[in-house]
DSSP file (Angstrom, degrees, kcal/mol; ACC not computed):
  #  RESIDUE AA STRUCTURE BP1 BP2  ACC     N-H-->O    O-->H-N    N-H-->O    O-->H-N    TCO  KAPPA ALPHA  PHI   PSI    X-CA   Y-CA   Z-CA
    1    1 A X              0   0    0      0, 0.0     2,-0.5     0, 0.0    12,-0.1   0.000 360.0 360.0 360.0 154.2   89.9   75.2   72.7
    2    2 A X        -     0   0    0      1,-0.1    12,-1.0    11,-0.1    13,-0.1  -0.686 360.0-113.4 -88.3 132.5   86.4   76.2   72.3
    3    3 A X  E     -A   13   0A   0     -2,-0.5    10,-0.1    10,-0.2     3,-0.1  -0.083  14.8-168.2 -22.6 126.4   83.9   77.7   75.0
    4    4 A X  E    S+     0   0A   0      8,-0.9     2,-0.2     1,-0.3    -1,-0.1   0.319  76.2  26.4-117.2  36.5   81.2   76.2   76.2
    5    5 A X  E     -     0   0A   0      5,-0.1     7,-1.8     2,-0.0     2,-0.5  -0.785  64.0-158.0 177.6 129.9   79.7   78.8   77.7
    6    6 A X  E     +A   11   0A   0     -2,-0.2     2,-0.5     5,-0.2     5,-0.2  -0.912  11.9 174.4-128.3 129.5   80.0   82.3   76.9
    7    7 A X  E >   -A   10   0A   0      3,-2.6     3,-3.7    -2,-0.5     2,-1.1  -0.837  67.3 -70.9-130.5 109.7   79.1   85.0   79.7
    8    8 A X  T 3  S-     0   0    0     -2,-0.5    -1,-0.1     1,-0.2     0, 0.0  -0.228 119.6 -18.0  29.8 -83.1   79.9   88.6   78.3
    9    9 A X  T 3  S+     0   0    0     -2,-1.1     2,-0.4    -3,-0.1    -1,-0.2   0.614 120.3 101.9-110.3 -11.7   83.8   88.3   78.4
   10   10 A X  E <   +A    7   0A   0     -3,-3.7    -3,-2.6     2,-0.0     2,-0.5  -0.583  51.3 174.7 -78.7 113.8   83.8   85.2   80.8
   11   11 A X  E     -A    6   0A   0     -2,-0.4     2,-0.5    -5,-0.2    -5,-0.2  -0.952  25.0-153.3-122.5 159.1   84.3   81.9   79.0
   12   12 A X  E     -     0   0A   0     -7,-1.8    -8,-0.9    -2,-0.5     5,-0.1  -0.672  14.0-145.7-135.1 106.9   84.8   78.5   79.8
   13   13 A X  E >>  -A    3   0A   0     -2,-0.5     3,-1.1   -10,-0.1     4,-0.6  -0.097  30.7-113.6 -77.4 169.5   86.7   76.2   77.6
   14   14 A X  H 3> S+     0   0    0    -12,-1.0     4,-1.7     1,-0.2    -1,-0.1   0.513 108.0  69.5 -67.0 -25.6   85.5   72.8   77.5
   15   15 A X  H 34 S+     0   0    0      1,-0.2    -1,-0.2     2,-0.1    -2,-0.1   0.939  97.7  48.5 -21.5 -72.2   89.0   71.5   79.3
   16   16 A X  H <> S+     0   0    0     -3,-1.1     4,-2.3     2,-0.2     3,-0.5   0.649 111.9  46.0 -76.1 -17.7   88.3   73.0   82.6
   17   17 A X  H  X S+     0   0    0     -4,-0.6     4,-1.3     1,-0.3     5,-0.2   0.983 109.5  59.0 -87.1 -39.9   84.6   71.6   83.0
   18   18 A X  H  < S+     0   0    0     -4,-1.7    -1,-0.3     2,-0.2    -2,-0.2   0.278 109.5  41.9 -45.0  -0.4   85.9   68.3   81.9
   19   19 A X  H  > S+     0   0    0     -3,-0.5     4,-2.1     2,-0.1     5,-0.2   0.687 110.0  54.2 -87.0 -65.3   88.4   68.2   84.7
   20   20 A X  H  X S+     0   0    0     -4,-2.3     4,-1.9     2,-0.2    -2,-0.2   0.709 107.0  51.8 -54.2  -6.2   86.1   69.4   87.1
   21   21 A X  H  X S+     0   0    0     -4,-1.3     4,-4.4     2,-0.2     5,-0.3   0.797 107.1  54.9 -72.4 -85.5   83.7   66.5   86.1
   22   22 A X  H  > S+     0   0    0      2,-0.2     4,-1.0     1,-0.2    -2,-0.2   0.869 105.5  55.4  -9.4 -58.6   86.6   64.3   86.6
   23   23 A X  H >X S+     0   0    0     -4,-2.1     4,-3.2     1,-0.2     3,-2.0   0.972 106.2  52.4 -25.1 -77.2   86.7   65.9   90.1
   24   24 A X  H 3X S+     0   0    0     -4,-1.9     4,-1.2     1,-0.3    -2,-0.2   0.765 102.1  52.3 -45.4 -35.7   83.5   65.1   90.7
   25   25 A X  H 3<>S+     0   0    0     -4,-4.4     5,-2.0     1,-0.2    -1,-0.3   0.856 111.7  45.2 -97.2  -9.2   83.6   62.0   90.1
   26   26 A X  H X<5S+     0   0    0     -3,-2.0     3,-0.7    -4,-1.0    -2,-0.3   0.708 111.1  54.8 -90.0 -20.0   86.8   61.2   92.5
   27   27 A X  H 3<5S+     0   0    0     -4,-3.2    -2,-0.2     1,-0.2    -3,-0.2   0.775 114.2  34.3 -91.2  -4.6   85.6   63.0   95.1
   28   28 A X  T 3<5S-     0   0    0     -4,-1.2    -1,-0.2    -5,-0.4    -2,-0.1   0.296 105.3-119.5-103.4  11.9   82.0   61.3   95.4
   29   29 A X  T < 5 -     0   0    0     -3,-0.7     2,-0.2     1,-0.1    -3,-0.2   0.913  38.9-153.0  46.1  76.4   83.5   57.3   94.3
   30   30 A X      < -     0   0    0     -5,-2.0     2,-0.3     7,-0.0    -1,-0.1  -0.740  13.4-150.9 -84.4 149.8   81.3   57.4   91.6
   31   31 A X        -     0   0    0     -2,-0.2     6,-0.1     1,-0.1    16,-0.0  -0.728  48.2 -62.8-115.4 163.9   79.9   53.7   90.2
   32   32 A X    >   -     0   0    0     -2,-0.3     3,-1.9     1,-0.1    -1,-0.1  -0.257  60.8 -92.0 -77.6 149.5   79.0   53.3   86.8
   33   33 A X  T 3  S+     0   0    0      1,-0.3    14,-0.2    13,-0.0    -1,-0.1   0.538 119.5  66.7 -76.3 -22.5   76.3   55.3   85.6
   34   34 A X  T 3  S+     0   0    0     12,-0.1    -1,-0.3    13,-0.0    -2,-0.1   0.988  97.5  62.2 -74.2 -38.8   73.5   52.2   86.5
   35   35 A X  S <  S-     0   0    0     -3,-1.9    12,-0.5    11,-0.0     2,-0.3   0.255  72.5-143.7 -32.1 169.4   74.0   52.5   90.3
   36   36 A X  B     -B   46   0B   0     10,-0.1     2,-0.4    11,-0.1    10,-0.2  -0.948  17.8-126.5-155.6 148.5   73.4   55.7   93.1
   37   37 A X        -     0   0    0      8,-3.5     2,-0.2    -2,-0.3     6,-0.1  -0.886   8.7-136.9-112.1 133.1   75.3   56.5   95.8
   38   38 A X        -     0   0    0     -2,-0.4     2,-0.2     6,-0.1     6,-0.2  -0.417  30.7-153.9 -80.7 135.1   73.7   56.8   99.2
   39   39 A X    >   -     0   0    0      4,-1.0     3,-4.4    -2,-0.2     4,-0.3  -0.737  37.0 -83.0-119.5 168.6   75.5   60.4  100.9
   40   40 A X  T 3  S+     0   0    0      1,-0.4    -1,-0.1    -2,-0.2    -2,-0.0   0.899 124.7  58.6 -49.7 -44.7   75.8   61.0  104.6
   41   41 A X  T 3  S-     0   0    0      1,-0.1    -1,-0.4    -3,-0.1    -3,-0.0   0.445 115.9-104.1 -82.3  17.6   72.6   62.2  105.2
   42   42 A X  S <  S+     0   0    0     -3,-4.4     2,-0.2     1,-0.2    -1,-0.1   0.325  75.0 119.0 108.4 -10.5   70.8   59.2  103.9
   43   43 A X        -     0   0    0     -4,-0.3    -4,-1.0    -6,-0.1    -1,-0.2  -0.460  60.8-110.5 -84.5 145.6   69.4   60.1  100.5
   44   44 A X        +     0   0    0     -2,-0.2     2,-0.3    -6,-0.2    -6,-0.1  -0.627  33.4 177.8 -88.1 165.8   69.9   58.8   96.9
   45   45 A X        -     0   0    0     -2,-0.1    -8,-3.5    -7,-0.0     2,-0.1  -0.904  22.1-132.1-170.9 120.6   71.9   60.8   94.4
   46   46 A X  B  >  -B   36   0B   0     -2,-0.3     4,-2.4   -10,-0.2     5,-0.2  -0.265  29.0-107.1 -61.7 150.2   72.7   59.8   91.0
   47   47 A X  H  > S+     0   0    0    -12,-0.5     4,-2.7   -14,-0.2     5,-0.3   0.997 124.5  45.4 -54.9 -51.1   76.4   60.1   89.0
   48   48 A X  H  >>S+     0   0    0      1,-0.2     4,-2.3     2,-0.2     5,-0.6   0.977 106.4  55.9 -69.2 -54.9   74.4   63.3   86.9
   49   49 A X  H >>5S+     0   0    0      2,-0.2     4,-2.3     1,-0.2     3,-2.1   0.836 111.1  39.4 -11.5 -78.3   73.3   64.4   89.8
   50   50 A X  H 3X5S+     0   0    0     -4,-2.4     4,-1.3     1,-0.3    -1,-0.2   0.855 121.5  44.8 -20.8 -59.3   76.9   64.6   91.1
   51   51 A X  H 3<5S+     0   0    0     -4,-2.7    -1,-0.3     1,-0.2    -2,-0.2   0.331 110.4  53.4 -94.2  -4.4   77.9   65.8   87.8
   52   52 A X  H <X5S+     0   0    0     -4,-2.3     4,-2.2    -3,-2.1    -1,-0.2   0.734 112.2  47.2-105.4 -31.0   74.8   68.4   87.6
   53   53 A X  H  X<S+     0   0    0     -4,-2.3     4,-0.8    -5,-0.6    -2,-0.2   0.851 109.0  54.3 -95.3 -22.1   75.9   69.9   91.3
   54   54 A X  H  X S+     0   0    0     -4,-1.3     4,-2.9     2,-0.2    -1,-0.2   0.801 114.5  45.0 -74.1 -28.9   80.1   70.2   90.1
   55   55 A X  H  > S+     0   0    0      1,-0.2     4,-1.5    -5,-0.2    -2,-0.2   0.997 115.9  38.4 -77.9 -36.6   78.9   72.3   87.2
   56   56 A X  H  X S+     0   0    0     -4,-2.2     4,-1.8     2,-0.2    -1,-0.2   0.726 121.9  50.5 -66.8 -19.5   76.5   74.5   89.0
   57   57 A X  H >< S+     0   0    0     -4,-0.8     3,-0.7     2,-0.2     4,-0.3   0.995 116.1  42.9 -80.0 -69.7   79.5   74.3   91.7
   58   58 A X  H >X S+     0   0    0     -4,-2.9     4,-0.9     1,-0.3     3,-0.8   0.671 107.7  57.2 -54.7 -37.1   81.6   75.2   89.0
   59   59 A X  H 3< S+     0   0    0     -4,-1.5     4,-0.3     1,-0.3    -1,-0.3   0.754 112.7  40.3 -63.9 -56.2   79.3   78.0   87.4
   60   60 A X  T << S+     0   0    0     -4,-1.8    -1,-0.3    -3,-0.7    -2,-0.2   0.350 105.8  62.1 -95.6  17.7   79.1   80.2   90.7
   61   61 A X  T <4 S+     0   0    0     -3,-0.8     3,-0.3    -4,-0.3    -2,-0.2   0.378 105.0  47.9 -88.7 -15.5   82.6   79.7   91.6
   62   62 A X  S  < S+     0   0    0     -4,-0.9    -3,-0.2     1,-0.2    -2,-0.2   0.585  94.3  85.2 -96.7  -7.6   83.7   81.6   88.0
   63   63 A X  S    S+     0   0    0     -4,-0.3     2,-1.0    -5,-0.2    -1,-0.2   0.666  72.4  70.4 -58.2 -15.9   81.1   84.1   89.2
   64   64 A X        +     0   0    0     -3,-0.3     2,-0.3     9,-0.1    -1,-0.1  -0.809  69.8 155.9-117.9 104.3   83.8   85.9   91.3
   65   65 A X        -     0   0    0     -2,-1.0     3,-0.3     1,-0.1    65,-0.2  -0.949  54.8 -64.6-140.2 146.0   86.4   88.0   88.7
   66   66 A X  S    S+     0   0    0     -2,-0.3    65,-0.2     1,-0.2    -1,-0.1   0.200 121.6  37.0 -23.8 137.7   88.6   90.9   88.9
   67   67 A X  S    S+     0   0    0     63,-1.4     2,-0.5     1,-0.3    -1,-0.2   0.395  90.6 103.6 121.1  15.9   86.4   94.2   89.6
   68   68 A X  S    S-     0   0    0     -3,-0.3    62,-2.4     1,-0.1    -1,-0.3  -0.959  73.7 -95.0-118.6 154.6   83.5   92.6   92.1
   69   69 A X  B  >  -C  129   0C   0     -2,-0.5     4,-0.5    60,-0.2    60,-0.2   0.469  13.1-123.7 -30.9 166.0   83.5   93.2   96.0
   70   70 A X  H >> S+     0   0    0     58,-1.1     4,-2.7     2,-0.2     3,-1.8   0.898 118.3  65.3 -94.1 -64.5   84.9   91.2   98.9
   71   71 A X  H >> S+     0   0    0      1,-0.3     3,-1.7     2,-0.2     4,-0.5   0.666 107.6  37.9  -6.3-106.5   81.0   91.6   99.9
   72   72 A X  H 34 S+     0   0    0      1,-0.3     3,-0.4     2,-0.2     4,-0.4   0.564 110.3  59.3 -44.9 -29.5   80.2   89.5   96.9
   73   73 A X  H XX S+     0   0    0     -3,-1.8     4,-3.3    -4,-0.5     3,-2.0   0.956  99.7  58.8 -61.9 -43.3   83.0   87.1   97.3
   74   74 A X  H << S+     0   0    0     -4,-2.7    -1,-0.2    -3,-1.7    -2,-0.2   0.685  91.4  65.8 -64.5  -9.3   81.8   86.3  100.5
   75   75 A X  T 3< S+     0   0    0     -4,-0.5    -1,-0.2    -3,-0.4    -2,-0.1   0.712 123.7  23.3 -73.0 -17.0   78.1   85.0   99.3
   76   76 A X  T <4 S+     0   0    0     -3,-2.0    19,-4.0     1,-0.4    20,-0.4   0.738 127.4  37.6-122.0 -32.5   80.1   82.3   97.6
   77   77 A X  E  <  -D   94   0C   0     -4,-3.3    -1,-0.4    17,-0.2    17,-0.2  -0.968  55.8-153.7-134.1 160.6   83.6   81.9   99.4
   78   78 A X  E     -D   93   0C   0     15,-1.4    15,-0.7    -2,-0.2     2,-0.5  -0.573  39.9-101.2-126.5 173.7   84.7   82.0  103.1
   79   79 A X  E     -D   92   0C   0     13,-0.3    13,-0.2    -2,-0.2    -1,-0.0  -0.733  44.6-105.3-110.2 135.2   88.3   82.9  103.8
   80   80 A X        -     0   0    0     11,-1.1     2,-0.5    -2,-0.5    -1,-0.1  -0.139  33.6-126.7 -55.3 153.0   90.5   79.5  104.7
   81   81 A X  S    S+     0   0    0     -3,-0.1    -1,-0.1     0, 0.0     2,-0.1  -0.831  78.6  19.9-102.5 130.7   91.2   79.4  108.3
   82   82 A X  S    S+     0   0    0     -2,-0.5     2,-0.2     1,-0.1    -2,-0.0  -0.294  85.1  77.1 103.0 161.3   94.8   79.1  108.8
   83   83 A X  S    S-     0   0    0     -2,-0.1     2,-0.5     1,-0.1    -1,-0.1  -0.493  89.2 -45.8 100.9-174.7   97.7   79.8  106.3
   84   84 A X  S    S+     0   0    0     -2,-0.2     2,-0.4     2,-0.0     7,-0.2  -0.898  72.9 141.8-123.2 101.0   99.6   83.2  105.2
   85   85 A X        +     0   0    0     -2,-0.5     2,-0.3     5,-0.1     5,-0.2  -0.895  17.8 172.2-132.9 172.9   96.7   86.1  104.2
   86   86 A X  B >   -E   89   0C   0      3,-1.8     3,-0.5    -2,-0.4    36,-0.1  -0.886  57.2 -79.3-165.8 172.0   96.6   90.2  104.7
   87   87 A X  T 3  S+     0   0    0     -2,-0.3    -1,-0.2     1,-0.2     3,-0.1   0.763 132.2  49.2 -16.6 -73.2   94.1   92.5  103.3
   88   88 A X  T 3  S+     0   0    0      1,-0.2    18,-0.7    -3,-0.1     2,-0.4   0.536 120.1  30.6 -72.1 -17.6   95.5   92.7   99.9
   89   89 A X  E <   +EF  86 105C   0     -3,-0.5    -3,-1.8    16,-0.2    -1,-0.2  -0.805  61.6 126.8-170.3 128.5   95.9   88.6   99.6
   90   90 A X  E     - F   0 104C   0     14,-2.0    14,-2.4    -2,-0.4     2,-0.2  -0.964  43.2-112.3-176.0 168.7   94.4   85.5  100.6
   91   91 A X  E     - F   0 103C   0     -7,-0.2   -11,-1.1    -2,-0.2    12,-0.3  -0.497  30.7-174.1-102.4-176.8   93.1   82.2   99.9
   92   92 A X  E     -DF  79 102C   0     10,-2.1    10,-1.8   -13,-0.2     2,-0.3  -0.887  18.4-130.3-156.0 146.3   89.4   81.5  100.5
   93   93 A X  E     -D   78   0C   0    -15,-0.7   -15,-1.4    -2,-0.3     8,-0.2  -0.859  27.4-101.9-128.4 107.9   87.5   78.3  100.3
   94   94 A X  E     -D   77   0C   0     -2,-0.3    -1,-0.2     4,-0.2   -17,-0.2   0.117  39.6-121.9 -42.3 149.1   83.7   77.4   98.1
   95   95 A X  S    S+     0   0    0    -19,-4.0     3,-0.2     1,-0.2    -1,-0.1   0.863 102.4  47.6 -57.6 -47.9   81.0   77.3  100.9
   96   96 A X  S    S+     0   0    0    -20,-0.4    -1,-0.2     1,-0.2    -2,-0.1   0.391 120.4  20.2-106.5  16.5   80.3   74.0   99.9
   97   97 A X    >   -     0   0    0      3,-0.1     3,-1.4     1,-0.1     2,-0.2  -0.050  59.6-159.4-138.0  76.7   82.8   72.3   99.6
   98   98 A X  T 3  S+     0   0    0      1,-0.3    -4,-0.2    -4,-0.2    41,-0.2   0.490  89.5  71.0 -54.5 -23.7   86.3   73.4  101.4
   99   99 A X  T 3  S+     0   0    0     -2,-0.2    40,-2.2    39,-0.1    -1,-0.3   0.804  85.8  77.7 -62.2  -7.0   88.4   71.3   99.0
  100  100 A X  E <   +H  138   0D   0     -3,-1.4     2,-0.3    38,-0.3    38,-0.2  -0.509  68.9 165.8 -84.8 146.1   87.6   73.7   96.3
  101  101 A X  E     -H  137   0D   0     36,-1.2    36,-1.3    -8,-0.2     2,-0.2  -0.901  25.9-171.9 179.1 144.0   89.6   76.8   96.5
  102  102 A X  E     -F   92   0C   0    -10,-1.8   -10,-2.1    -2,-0.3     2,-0.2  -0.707  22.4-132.9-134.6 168.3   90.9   80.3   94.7
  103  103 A X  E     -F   91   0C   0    -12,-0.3    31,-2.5    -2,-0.2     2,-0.4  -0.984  28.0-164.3-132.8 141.6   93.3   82.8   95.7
  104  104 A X  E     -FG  90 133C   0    -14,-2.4   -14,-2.0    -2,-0.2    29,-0.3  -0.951  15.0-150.4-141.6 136.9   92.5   86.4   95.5
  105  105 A X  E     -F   89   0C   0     27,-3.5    26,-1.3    -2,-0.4     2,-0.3  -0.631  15.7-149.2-113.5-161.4   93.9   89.7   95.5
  106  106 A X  E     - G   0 130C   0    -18,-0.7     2,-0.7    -2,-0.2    24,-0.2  -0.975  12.4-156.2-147.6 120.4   92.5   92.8   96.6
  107  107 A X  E     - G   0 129C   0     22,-2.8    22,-1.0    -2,-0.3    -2,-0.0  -0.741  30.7-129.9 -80.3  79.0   92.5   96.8   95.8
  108  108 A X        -     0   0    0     -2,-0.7    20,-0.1    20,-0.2    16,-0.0   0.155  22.7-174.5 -36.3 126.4   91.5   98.9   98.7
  109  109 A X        +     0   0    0     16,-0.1     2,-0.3     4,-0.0    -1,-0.1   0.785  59.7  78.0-101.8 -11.1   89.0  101.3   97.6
  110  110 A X        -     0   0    0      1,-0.1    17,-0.0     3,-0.0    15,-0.0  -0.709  62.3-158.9 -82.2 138.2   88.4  103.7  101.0
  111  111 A X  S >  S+     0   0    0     -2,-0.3     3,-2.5     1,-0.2    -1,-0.1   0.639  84.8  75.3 -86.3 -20.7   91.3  106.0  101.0
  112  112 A X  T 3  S+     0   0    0      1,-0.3    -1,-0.2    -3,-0.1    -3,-0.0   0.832  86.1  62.7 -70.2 -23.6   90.7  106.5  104.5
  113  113 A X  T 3  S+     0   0    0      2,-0.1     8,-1.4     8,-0.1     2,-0.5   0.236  89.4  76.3 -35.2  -4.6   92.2  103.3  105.1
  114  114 A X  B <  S-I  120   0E   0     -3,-2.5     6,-0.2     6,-0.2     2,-0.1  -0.987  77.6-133.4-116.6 136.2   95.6  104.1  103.8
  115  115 A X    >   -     0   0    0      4,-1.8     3,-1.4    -2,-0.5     4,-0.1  -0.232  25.9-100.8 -44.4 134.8   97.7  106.0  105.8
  116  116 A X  T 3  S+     0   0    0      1,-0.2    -1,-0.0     2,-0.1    -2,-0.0   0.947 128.1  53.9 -57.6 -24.9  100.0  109.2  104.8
  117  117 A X  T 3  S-     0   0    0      2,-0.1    -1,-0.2     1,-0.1    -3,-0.0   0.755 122.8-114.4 -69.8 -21.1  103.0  106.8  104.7
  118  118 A X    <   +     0   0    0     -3,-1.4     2,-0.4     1,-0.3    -2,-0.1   0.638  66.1 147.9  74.5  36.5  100.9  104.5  102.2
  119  119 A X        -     0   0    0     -4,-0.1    -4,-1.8     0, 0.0    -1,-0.3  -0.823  47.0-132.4-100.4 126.8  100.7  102.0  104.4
  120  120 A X  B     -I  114   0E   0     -2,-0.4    -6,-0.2    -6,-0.2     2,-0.1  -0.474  24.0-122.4 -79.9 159.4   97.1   99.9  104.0
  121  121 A X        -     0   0    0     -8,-1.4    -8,-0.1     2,-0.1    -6,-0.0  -0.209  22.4-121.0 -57.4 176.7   95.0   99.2  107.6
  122  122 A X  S    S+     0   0    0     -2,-0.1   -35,-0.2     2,-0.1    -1,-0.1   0.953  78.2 106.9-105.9 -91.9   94.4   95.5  108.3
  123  123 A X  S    S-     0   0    0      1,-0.2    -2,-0.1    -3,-0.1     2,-0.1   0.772  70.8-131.0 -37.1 111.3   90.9   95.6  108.5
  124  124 A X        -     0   0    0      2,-0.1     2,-0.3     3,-0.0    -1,-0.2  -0.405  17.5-156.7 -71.6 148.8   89.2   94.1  105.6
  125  125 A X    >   -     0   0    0     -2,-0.1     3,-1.0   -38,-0.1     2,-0.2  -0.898  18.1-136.6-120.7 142.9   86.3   96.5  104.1
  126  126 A X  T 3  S+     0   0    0     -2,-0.3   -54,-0.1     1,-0.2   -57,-0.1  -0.493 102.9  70.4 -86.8  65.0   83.8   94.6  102.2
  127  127 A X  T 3  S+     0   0    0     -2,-0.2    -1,-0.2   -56,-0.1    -3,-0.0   0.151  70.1 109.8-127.8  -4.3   84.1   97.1   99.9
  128  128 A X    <   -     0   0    0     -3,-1.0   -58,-1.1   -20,-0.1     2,-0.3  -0.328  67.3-115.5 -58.5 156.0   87.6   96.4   98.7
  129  129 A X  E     -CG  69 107C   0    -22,-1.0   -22,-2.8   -60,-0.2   -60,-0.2  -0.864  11.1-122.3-104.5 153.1   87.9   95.0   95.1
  130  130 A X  E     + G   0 106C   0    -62,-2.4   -63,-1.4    -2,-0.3   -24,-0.2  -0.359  31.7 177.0 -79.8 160.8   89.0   91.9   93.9
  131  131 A X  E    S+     0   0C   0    -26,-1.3     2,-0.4     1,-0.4    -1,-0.2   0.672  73.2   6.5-124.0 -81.7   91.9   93.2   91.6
  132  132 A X  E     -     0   0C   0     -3,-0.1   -27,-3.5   -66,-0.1    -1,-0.4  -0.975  60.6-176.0 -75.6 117.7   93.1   89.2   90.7
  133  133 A X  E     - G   0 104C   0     -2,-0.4   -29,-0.2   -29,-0.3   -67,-0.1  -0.977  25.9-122.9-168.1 106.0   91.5   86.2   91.6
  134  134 A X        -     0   0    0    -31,-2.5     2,-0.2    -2,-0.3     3,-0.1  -0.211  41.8 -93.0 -41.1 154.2   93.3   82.2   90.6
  135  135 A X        -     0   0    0      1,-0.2    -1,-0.1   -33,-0.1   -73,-0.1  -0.608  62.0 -86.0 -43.6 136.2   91.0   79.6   88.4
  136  136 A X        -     0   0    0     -2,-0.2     2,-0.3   -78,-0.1    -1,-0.2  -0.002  63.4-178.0 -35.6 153.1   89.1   77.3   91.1
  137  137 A X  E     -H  101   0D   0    -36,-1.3   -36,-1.2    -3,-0.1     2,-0.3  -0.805  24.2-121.8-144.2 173.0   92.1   74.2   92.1
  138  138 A X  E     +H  100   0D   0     -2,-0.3     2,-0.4   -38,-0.2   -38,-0.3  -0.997  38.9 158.4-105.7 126.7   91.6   71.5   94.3
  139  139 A X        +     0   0    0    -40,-2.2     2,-0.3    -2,-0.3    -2,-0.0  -0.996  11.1 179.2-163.2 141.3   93.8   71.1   97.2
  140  140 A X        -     0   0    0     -2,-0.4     2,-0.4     2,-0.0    -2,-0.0  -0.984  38.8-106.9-138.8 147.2   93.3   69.1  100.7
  141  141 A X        -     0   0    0     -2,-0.3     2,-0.3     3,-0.0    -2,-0.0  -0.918  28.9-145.3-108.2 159.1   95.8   68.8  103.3
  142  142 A X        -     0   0    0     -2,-0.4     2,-0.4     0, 0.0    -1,-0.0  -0.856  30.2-103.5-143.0 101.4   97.4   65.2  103.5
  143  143 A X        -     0   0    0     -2,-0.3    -2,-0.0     1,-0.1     0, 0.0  -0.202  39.4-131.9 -35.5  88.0   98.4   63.9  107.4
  144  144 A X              0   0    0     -2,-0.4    -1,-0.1     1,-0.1    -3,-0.0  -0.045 360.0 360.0 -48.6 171.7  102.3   64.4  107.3
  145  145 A X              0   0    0      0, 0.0    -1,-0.1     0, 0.0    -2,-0.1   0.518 360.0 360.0-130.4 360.0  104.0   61.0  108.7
């Protein structure tokens, strides 16, 4: 499938934004495109609107790939509260919106942080690098019964 958008080596085929529009549009109840929908805080916002803020959403959430900082991950995502993480892996959650979400791993880069045994500290360094990092998903948890 083709790109629609090419950033050095970073692309993004025309699939994925068309899902996340899709997204968009179930998670704000969108009404057909003559209407606006009024949001908590009291203001009108249009369906492009909507659809203007899931691409830009989408646009700095592809910003964080293999070889940039835990420092820089954190300007965009916060680490999920809750769940299975260490140093080396965990999942972390867009700023603005939590349903939005990656999973990321990590390469310590201070050596003084590894041990002679080669066992990493726990302490996260914002200077580790992301080594692997998931396509954004959507994922909410659902009130067992």
């Amino acid at each position: 499938m083709a790109p629609i958008r090419q950033d050095g080596d970073h692309m993004i085929p025309k699939r994925l934004v068309i899902v996340f529009i899709t997204i968009a549009a179930i998670l704000v109840g969108m009404r057909p495109a003559s209407r606006t929908n009024a949001d908590t805080r009291g203001s009108v916002k249009s369906e492009s609107d909507h659809v203007k803020w899931v691409l830009e959403s989408f646009e700095r959430m592809s910003s964080i790939r293999p070889g940039v900082t835990r420092k820089a991950l954190l300007q965009v995502f916060q680490p999920e509260s809750g769940g299975f993480s260490t140093r080396l892996g965990r999942t972390y959650v867009y700023d603005k919106c939590p349903y939005f979400k990656i999973d990321v791993q990590f390469t310590v880069t201070k050596t003084s942080d590894i041990d002679p045994s080669g066992r990493i500290g726990p302490n996260e360094s914002p200077d580790d690098i992301v080594k692997a990092v998931s396509k954004p998903y959507l994922e909410t948890v659902f009130p067992s019964d």
